[in-house]
C-alpha positions, 0 to 999 in steps of 0.5 A: 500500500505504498500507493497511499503514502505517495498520495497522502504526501502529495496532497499534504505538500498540495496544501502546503503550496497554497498555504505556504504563501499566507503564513507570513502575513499572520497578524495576530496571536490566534492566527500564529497559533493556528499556523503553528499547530497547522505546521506541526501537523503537516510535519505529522503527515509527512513523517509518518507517511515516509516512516511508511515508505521506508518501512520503518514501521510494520504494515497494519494486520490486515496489510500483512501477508500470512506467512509474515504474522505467522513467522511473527506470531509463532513461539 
């Protein structure tokens, strides 16, 4: 399923492109705030997506092939 993590990275940088332009003209503490918190989030999404590109992690249950949980899972 690495198909979706290119596509979850796109639209996350998709966002970011027309985001990116506003973030400097914040004016006002709530808008950085929000700005903050929308850029923490981004970071979110994109570290986790290329933790699932690279494999960093193990693929959910459903994703995973028999053999691979039963060599897992077998004592």
């Amino acid at each position: 399923m690495r198909h979706y993590a290119i596509l979850r990275l796109l639209l996350a940088s998709f966002f970011m492109y027309f985001a990116w332009p506003l973030i400097p003209q914040a004016s006002s503490q709530l808008e950085s705030i929000f700005w903050g918190t929308w850029l923490v989030f981004f970071m979110l999404v994109v570290g986790a997506n290329l933790a699932n590109l690279l494999q960093l992690n193990d693929p959910p249950v459903m994703e995973q092939d028999y053999e691979q949980r039963y060599r897992t899972h077998n004592y």
